[in-house]
ZAMARGU-4260 file (C-alpha; in steps of 0.2 Angstrom, whole numbers, plus 5000, padded with zeros to 4 digits):
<rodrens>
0) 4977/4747/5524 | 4976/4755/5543 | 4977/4772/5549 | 4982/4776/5565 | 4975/4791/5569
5) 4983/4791/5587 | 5001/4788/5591 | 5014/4797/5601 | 5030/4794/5589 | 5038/4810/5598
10) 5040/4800/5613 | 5057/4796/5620 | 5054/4777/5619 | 5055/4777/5600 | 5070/4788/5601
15) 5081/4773/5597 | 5070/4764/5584 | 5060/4775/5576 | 5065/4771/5559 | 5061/4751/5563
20) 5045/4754/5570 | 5040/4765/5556 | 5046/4750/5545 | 5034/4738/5554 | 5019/4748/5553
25) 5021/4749/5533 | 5026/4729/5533 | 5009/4726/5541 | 4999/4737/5532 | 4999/4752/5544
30) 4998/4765/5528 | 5000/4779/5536 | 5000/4788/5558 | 4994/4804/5566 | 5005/4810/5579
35) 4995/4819/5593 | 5000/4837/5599 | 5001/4834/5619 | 5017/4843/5626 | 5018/4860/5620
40) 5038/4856/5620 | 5036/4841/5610 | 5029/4852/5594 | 5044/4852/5584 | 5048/4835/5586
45) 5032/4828/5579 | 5032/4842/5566 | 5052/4836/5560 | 5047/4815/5562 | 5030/4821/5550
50) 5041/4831/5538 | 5054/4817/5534 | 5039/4803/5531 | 5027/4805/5518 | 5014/4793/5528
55) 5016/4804/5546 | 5006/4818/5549 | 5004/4827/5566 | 4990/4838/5577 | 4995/4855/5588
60) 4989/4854/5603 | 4990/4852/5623 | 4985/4839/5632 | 4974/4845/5648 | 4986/4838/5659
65) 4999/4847/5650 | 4989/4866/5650 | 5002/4875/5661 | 5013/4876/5643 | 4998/4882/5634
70) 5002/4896/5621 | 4990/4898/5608 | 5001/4908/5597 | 5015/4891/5598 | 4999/4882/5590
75) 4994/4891/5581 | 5013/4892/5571 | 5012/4874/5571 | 4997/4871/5563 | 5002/4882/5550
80) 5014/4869/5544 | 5006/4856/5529 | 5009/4842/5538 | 4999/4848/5553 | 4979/4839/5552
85) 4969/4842/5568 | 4971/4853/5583 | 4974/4841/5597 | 4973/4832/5609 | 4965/4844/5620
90) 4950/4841/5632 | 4945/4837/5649 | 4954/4828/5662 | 4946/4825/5679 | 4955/4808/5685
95) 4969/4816/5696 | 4962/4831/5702 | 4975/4841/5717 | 4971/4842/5733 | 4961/4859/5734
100) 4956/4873/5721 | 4945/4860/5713 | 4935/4869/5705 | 4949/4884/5699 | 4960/4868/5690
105) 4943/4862/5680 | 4940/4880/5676 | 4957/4882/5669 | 4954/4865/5659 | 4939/4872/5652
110) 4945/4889/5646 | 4961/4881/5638 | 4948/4866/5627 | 4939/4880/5624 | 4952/4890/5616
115) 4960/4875/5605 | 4941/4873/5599 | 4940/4892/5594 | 4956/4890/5585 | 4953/4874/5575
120) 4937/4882/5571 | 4947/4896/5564 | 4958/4887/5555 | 4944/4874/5548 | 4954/4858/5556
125) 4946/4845/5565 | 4950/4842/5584 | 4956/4825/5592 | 4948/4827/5609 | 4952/4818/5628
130) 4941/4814/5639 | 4942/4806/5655 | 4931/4807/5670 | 4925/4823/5662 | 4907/4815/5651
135) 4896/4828/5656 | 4905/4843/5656 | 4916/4838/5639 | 4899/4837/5631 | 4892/4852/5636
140) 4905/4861/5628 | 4905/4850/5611 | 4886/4853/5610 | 4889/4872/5611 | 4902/4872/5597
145) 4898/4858/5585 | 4891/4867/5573 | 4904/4878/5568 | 4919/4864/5570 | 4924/4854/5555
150) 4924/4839/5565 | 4932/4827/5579 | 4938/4813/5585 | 4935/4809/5603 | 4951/4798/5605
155) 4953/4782/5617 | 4933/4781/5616 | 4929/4779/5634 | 4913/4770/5630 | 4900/4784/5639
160) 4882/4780/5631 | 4880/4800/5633 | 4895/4805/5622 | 4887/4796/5605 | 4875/4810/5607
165) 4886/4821/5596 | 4883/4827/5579 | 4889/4815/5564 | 4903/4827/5562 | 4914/4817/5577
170) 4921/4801/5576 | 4925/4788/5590 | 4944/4785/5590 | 4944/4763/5596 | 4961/4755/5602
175) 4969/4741/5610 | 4958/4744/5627 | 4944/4737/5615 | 4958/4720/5617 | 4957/4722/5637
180) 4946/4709/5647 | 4939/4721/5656 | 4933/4732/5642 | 4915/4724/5643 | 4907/4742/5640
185) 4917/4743/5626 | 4912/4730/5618 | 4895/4731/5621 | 4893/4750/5614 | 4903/4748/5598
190) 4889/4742/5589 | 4880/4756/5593 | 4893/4768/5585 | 4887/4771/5566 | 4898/4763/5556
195) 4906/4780/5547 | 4912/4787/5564 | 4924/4772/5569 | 4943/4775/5569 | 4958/4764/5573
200) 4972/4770/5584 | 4985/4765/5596 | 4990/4778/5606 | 5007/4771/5608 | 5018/4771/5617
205) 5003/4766/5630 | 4988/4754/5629 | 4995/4740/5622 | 4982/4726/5614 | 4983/4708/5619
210) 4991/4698/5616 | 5007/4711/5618 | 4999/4721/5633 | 5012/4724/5645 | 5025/4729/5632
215) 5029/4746/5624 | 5014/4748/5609 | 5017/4753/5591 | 5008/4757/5576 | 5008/4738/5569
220) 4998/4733/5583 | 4981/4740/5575 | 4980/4724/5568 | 4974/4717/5584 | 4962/4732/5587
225) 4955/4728/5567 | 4954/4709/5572 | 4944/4713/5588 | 4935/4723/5578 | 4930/4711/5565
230) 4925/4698/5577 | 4914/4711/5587 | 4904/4718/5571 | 4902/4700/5561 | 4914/4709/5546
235) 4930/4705/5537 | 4945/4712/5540 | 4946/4719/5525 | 4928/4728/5526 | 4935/4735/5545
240) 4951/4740/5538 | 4940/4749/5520 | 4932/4757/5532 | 4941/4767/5545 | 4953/4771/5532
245) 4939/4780/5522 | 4934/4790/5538 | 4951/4794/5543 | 4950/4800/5526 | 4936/4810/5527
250) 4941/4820/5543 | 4960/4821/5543 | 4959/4826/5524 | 4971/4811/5520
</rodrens>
């Protein structure tokens, strides 16, 4: 059985054949998926698809590129809802920065993580955490709060030595970029990474692993992540499978 703790089912590409792609993920032993919070607008949608599937749960949350919608009293409703497991994906963002007011726009980034943080701490759910181009200052923060959070994910590991410096309470979200041939520092730092802090996720619709990358990802897919996995770590599919499923488990409370 696979968890995929990260996959955007609210998106318009699976408007069409959502019900199919659900249906594939369960024929391959994908058990159950976490939609992601990332729009603000999109809440509802990933709150409705998680109601109607008993294996689909959801996260409340604004993406950082996406902070402009951010209204903490919109999360906060949502994550009142039983199907809600993580606030999320929230974080930082530094690879398209504008033109000028640098340093305002990283502010405003900082402020809004901050807040997400506060609230799943709050509310005692863990956070599934972005990061790109942003290492140093995303662990600044984390370090400030981890004692008080629950626990987190930092999805879409981007394989930055400095980031396994976290408490055992986070979790290191791996997908199909761990597939890529240019994910050499992937590779290399996945051993490193305890054992009990590995995750599987796709973040589909995007990130497709070989040998499928150029086309729309899906859930079933984590099967290729696992195999990589497997090969990567000298274990069986079944052990890799046992257990990121136990510490999906352990942090979503599912």
């Amino acid at each position: 059985m696979i968890i995929d703790t990260h996959c955007h089912l609210d998106d318009t590409r699976y408007d069409d054949d959502i019900n199919s792609i659900i249906k594939n993920a369960l024929d391959n032993k994908v058990d159950k998926i976490i939609i992601p919070g990332a729009d603000i607008n999109d809440l509802p949608k990933a709150a409705k698809i998680a109601n109607l599937n008993s294996n689909i749960y959801f996260a409340a949350g604004v993406h950082p590129y996406e902070i402009d919608g951010y209204d903490e009293s919109v999360i906060r409703k949502f994550a009142k809802d039983p199907k809600c497991v993580a606030i999320g994906e929230c974080g930082l963002d530094y690879f398209r920065l504008p033109d000028d007011n640098v340093d305002e726009y990283k502010s405003k980034q900082k402020d809004i993580f901050i807040s997400q943080i506060k609230l799943a701490i709050e509310l005692n759910l863990p956070l599934i955490i972005h990061i790109r181009d942003a290492n140093e200052d995303s662990l600044k923060i984390l370090k400030e709060y981890e004692d008080k959070l629950v626990g987190g994910v930092l999805h879409c590991f981007n394989a930055s030595p400095i980031l396994l410096e976290l408490s055992s309470k986070f979790y290191y979200g791996i997908g199909g970029v761990l597939t890529f041939k240019n994910a050499k520092k992937l590779v290399e730092i996945l051993p490193k990474i305890p054992l009990n802090r590995l995750l599987i996720e796709t973040d589909a619709p995007y990130l497709t692993p070989e040998p499928h990358r150029g086309k729309r990802n899906e859930p079933a897919f984590t099967t290729f992540v696992a195999d990589k996995m497997s090969d990567i770590l000298g274990m069986s599919r079944d052990e890799i499978e046992g257990l990121t499923t136990q510490n999906a488990s352990r942090l979503f409370g599912i």
